[in-house]
Phi, psi and omega in degrees: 000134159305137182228140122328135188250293227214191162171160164192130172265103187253119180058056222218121159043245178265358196272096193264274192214132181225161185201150179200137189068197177279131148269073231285347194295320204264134191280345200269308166264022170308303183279012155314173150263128184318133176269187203287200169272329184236116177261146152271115144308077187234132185171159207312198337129138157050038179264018216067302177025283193278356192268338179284351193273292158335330177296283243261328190282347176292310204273335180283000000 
């Protein structure tokens, strides 16, 4: 099975630049840690949350 390591979303709804997990092209998250198989989203009213879930259905 395939896992997501990483990701970054840049200028995507309300979302201007966000990053998570390893990234390997940007040297600032290379040596992150990879995310798990269960990651938790957590954060205010209109932080994005659902606009990063959104991220992944624009791109399949």
């Amino acid at each position: 099975m395939a896992l997501i390591e990483g990701f970054r979303i840049q200028n995507y709804r309300s979302l201007r630049d966000i990053a998570m997990g390893r990234i390997g092209t940007i040297t600032k998250f290379q040596n992150a840690d990879s995310l798990t198989p269960l990651t938790a989203v957590i954060g205010k009213n209109g932080s994005g949350k659902s606009s990063l879930f959104d991220a992944f259905g624009f791109l399949s």
